[in-house]
C-alpha positions in Angstrom: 123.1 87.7 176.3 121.0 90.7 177.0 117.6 91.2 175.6 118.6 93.1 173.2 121.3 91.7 171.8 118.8 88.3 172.0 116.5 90.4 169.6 119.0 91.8 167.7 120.1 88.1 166.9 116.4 86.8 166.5 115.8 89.7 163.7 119.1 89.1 161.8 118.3 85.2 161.9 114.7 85.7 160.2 116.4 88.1 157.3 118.9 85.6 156.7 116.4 82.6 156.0 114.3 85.4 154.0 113.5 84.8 150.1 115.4 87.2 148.0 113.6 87.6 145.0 115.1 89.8 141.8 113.4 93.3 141.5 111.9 93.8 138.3 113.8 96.2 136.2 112.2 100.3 136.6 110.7 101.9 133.8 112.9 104.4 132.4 110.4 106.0 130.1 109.9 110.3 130.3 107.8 112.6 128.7 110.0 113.5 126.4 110.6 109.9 124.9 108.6 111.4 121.7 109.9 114.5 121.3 111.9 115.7 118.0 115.2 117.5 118.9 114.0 120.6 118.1 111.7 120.3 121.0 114.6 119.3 123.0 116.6 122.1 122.4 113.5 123.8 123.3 112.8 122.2 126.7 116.5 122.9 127.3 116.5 126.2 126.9 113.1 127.3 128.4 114.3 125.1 131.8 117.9 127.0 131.5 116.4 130.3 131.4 113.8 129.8 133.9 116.4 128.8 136.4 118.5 132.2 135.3 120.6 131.4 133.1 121.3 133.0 129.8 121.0 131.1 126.4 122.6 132.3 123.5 122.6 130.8 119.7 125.9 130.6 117.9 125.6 128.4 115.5 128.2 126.8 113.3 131.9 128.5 114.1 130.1 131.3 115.2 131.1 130.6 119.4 134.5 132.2 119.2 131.9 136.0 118.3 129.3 135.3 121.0 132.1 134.9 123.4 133.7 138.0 122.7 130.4 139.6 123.2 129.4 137.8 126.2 132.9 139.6 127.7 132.3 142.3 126.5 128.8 142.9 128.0 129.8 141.5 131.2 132.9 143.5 131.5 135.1 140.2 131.8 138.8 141.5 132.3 140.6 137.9 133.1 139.1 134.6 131.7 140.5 131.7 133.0 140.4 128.5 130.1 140.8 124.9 130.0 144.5 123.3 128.9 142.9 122.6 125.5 145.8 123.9 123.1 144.7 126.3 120.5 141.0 126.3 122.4 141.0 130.1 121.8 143.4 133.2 121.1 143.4 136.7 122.8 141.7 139.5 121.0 142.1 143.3 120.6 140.1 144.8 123.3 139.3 141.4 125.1 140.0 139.9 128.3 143.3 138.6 129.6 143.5 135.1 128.9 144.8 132.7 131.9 145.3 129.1 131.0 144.4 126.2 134.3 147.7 124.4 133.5 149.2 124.5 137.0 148.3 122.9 140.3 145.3 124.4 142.2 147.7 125.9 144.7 149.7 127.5 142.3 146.5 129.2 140.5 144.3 129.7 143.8 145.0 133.5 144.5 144.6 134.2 140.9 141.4 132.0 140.2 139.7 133.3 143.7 140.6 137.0 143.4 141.1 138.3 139.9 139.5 135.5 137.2 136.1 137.3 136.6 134.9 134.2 134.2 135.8 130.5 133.7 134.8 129.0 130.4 134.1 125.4 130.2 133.1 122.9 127.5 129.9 120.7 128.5 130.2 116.7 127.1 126.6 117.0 127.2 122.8 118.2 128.1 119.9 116.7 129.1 116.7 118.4 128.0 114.0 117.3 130.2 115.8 118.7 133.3 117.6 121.9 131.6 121.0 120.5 132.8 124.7 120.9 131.6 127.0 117.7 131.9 130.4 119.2 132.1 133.5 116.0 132.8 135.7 117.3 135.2 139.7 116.2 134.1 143.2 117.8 134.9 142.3 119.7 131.7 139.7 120.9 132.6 138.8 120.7 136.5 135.5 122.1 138.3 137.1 125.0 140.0 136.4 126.6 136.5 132.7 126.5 136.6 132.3 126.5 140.7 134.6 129.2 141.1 134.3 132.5 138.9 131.7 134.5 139.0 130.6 134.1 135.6 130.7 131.0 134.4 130.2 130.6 130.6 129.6 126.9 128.9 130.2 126.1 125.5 127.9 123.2 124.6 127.6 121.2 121.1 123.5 121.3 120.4 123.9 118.0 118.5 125.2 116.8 121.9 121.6 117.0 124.0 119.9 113.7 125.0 116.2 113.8 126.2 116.7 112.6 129.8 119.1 111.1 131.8 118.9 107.5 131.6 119.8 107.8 127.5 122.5 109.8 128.7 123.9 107.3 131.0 123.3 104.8 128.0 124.7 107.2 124.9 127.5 108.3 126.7 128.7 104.6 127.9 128.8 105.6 131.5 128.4 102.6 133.2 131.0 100.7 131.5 134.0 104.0 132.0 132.6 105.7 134.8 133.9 108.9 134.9 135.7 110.0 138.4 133.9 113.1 138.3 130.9 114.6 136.4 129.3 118.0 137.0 125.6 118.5 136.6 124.5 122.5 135.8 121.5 123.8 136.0 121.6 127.7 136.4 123.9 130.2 138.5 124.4 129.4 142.0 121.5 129.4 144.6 120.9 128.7 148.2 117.5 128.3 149.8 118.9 128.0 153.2 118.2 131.7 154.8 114.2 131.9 155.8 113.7 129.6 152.9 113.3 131.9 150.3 115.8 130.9 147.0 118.3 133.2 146.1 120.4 133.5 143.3 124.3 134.3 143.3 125.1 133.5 147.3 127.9 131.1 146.5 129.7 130.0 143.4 129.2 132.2 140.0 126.0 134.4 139.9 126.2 134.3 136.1 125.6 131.4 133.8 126.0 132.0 130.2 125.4 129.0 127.7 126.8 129.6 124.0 125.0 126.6 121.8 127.2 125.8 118.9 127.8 123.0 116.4 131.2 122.2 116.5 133.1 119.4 118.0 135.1 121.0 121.2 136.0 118.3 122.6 
């Protein structure tokens, strides 16, 4: 046996007679542990905005009018949707509406070179960190809020939790983990070239967030 291996052996040996005592359990507790959700909503938006995203209040059944506008301002010809049956209807003047109920390969040309928005329904937010919490499914897969370049979100405001670990604990994560969750935060960025952050390199340069209260999902 070489030396090394000898050591190797000699180290592994010690670790294995080692005590293993239980870690004590961390401290989940943020700052905004006290807040009213109001203030939530608040911290949401002010973290949203700051990280260029766009924030708009719909209100009660009023989504379906902030989107049109939203398309409209941003000149949205083709919006790509979710397969959520009767999720939303074409209107005069509006975009083209393009349903992601087909294989990838199938919609790839489409969704790469003509969708100019995908439109996605968030399960949740988290307030302290200004994030979107978007489940990815067959209904509903991330190539709709990676892809486009303008990515709008519909999220329910009664949906918004004050940090991540009541998330994890509201949402019943641990015991159905989902295969895939997506975590939003603004538009794209990269701080890769000279270290400077830049917006819009990769992904969709626009993020618009419509707050509603009505159950999408």
């Amino acid at each position: 046996m070489t030396a090394a291996h000898s050591a190797r052996a000699s180290i592994l040996a010690r670790l294995r007679q080692g005590q293993v005592s239980p870690l004590p359990a961390p401290t989940l507790d943020t700052w905004t542990s006290q807040l009213d959700q109001a203030e939530y909503l608040h911290s949401l938006e002010t973290q949203l905005t700051a990280a260029h995203a766009e924030v708009l209040h719909a209100g009660p059944q009023g989504w379906r009018l902030a989107l049109e506008q939203v398309c409209a301002r941003y000149g949205i010809r083709q919006l790509m949707l979710p397969d959520m049956p009767g999720l939303l209807s074409a209107w005069e003047g509006g975009p083209a509406l393009q349903t992601f109920d087909q294989p990838m390969e199938a919609l790839k040309d489409s969704l790469f070179d003509q969708v100019d928005a995908g439109l996605t329904l968030a399960t949740c937010a988290i307030a302290d960190t200004g994030t979107l919490v978007i489940l990815s499914s067959p209904a509903q897969p991330r190539s709709l809020s990676l892809v486009p370049p303008v990515h709008i979100c519909l999220l329910d405001a009664r949906r918004l939790y004050p940090d991540m670990p009541t998330a994890l604990a509201e949402e019943r994560w641990a015991a159905a983990m989902p295969t895939n969750l997506i975590f939003v935060s603004g538009p794209s960025k990269t701080a890769d070239i000279q270290q400077t952050l830049a917006y819009g390199a990769h992904g969709p340069k626009s993020l618009v967030v419509i707050l509603t209260e009505e159950d999408l999902l």
